[in-house]
C-alpha positions in Angstrom: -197.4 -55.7 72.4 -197.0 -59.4 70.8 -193.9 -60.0 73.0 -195.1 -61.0 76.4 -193.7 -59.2 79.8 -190.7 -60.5 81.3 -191.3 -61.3 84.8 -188.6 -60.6 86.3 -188.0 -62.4 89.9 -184.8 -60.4 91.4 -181.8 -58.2 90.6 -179.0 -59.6 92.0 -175.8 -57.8 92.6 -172.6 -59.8 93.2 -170.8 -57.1 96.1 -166.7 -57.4 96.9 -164.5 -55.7 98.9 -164.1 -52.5 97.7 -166.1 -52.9 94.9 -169.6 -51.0 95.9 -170.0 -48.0 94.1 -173.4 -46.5 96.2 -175.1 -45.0 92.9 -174.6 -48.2 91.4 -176.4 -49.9 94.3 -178.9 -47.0 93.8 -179.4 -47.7 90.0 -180.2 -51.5 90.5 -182.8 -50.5 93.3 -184.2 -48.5 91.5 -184.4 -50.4 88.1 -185.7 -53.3 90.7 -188.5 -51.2 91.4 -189.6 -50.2 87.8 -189.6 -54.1 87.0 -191.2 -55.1 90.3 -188.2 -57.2 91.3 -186.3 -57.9 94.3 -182.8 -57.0 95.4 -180.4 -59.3 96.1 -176.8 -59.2 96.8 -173.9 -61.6 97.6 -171.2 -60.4 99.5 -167.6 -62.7 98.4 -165.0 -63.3 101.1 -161.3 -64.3 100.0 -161.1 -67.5 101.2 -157.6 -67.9 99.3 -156.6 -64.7 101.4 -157.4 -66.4 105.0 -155.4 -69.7 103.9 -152.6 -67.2 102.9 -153.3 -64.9 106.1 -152.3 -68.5 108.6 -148.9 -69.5 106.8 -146.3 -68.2 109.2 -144.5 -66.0 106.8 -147.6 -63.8 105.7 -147.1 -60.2 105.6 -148.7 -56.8 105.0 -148.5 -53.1 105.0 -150.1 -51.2 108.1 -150.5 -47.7 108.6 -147.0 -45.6 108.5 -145.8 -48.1 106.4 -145.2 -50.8 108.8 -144.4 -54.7 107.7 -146.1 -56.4 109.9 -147.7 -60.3 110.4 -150.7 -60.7 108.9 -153.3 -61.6 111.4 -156.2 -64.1 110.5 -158.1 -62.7 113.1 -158.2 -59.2 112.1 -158.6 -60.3 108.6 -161.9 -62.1 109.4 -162.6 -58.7 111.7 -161.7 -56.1 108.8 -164.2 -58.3 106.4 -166.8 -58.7 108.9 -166.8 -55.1 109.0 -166.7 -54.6 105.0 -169.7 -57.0 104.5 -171.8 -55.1 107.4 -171.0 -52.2 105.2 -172.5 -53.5 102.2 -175.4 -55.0 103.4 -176.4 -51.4 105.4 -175.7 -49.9 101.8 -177.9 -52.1 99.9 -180.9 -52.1 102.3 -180.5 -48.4 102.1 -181.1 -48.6 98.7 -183.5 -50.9 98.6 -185.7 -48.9 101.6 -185.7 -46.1 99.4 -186.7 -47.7 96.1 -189.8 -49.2 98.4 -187.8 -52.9 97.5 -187.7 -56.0 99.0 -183.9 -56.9 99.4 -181.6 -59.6 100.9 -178.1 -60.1 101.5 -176.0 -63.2 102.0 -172.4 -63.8 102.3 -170.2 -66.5 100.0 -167.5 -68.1 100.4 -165.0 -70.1 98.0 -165.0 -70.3 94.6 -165.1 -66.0 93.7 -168.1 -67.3 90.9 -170.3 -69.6 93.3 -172.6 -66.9 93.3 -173.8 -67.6 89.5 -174.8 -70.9 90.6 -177.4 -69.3 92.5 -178.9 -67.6 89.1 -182.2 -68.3 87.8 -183.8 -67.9 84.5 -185.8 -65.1 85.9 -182.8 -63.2 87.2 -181.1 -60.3 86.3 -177.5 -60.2 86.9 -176.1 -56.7 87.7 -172.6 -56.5 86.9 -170.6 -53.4 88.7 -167.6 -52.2 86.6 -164.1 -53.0 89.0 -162.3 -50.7 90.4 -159.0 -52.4 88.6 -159.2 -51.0 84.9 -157.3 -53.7 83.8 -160.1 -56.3 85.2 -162.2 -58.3 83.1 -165.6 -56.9 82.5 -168.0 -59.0 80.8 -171.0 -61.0 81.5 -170.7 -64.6 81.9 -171.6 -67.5 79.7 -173.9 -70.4 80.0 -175.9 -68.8 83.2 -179.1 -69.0 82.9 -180.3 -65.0 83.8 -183.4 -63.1 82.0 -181.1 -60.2 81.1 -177.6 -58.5 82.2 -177.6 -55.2 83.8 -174.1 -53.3 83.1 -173.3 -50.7 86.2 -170.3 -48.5 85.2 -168.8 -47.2 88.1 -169.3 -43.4 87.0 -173.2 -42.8 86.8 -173.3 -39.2 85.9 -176.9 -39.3 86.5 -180.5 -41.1 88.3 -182.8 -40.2 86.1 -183.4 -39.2 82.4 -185.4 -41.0 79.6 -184.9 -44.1 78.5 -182.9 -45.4 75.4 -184.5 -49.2 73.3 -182.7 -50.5 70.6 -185.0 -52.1 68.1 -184.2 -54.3 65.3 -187.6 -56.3 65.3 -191.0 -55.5 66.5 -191.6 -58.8 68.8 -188.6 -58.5 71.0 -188.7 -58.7 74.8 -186.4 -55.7 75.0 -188.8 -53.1 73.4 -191.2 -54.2 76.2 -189.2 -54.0 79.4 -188.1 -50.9 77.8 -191.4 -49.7 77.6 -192.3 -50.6 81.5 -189.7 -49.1 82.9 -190.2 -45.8 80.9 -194.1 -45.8 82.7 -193.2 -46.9 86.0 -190.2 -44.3 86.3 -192.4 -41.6 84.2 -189.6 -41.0 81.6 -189.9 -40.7 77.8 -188.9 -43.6 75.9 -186.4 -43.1 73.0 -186.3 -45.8 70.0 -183.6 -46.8 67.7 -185.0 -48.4 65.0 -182.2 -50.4 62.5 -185.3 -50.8 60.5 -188.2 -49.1 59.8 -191.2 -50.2 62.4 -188.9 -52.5 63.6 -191.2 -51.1 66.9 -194.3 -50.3 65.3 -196.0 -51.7 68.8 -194.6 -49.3 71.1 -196.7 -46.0 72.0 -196.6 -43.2 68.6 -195.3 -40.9 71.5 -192.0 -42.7 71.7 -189.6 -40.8 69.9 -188.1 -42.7 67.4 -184.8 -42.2 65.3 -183.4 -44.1 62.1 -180.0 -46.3 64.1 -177.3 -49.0 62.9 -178.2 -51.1 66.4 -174.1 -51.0 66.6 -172.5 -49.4 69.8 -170.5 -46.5 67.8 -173.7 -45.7 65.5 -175.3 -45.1 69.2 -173.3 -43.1 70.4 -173.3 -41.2 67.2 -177.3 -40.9 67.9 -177.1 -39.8 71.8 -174.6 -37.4 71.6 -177.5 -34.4 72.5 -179.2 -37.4 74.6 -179.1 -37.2 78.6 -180.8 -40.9 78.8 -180.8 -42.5 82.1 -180.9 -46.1 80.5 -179.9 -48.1 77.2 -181.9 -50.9 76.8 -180.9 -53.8 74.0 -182.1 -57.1 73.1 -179.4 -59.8 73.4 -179.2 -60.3 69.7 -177.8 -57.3 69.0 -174.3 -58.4 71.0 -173.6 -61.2 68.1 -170.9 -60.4 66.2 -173.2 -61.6 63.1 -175.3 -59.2 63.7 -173.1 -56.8 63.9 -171.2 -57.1 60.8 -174.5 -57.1 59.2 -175.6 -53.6 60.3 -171.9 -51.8 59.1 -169.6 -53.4 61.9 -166.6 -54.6 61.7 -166.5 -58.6 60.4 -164.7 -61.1 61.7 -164.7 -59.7 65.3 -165.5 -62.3 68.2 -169.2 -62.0 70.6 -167.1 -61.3 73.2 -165.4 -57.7 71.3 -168.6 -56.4 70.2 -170.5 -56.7 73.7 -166.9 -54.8 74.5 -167.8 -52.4 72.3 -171.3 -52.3 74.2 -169.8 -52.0 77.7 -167.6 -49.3 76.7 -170.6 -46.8 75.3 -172.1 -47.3 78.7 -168.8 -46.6 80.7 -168.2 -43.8 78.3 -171.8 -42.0 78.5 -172.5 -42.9 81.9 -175.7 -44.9 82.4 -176.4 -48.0 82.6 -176.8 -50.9 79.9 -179.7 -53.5 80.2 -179.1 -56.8 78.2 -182.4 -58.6 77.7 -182.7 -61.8 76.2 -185.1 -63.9 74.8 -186.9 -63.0 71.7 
């Protein structure tokens, strides 16, 4: 292909109470593998909740329904044991998708782990638990790509999904890598025609508006295991100019992105660069 190869250094998952769905964990393992990346995770304790846990008037529920003090030491205890958790979950993962991994715990500031970020990171972001959360990647980090992990995989495995608008972007590419190294099929939506003409003449390849709903539209026989798109696509420019709505903001059409890949359940792989 013209586009060089990503390298991708690591996958890093940012892990909170409560917030560790294990086939998510599974699904950035494994796409660590397929990119030959490592793992890493950060682990966020509330440090606003231990400051609130030592003022004398601190309270919580216990079992049977019981108000009770709220203990700093068995809040440090109950999180020690919630981190220990994680970290066996994700070196589970990670043994199993033959990955290097590590684990470290933060904290402060809930978004001191993006500080942490490199250009050659992916950032994994695992859909909260609280459906009223917000759910988007962040701005102005410097990351190789976005990995969206909905909470609700439905499945491992299944061929992967490119959206392709030009023929030199980094997405087709990455794409194309993971399809070999997890021995799927690779699945192209073309907004143009060869807008891939460098990807193998066995890719299957179908005529696609590269908007979210025209997607959808296009995978509703599909079992895919991935969607794959290339950054530009996310601009609301971009997608007025291929039958979206105008006027809308970046941040409601990636919205519209996140919500195909909470709705069909698989993952979505951001990739920037050209």
């Amino acid at each position: 292909m013209t586009t060089d190869r990503i390298a991708f250094r690591r996958v890093v998952l940012n892990l909170t109470a409560g917030e560790a769905p294990e086939r998510a964990v599974e699904a950035a393992a494994a796409l660590a593998r397929w990119l030959d990346a490592e793992l890493f995770a950060f682990f966020h304790e509330n440090s606003a909740l231990y400051e609130y846990a030592r003022l004398p008037f601190a309270r919580e529920i216990g079992l049977g329904a019981v108000w009770r003090r709220l203990e700093p030491a068995r809040l440090i205890e109950d999180y020690v044991a919630i981190a220990s958790a994680a970290q066996r979950l994700l070196r589970a993962a990670a043994a199993r998708a033959g990955v290097r991994c590590e684990f470290e715990i933060l904290r402060g500031d809930p978004e001191a782990w993006l500080t942490r970020a490199t250009a050659a990171d992916l950032l994994a972001l695992l859909e909260p638990a609280d459906p009223f959360a917000r759910w988007m990647p962040p701005r102005g980090v410097p990351a190789a790509g976005h990995l969206i992990l909905p909470r609700h995989l439905r499945r491992a495995r299944g061929p992967v999904v490119v959206v392709a608008t030009r023929p030199d972007e980094a997405a087709q590419s990455v794409a194309l890598q993971i399809a070999t190294a997890a021995g799927e099929a690779l699945i192209v939506l073309e907004a143009a025609h060869d807008a891939a003409h460098d990807l193998p003449a066995s890719a299957r390849r179908i005529r696609c508006a590269p908007i979210a709903r025209a997607v959808a539209a296009a995978l509703q026989t599909t079992r895919e295991g991935l969607i794959v798109v290339p950054r530009s696509v996310l601009a609301a420019p971009a997608a007025a100019k291929h039958g979206g709505l105008p006027g809308r903001p970046d941040e409601a059409v990636l919205a519209d992105w996140v919500q195909l890949a909470a709705e069909r359940g698989v993952p979505l792989l951001v990739v920037d660069g050209t």
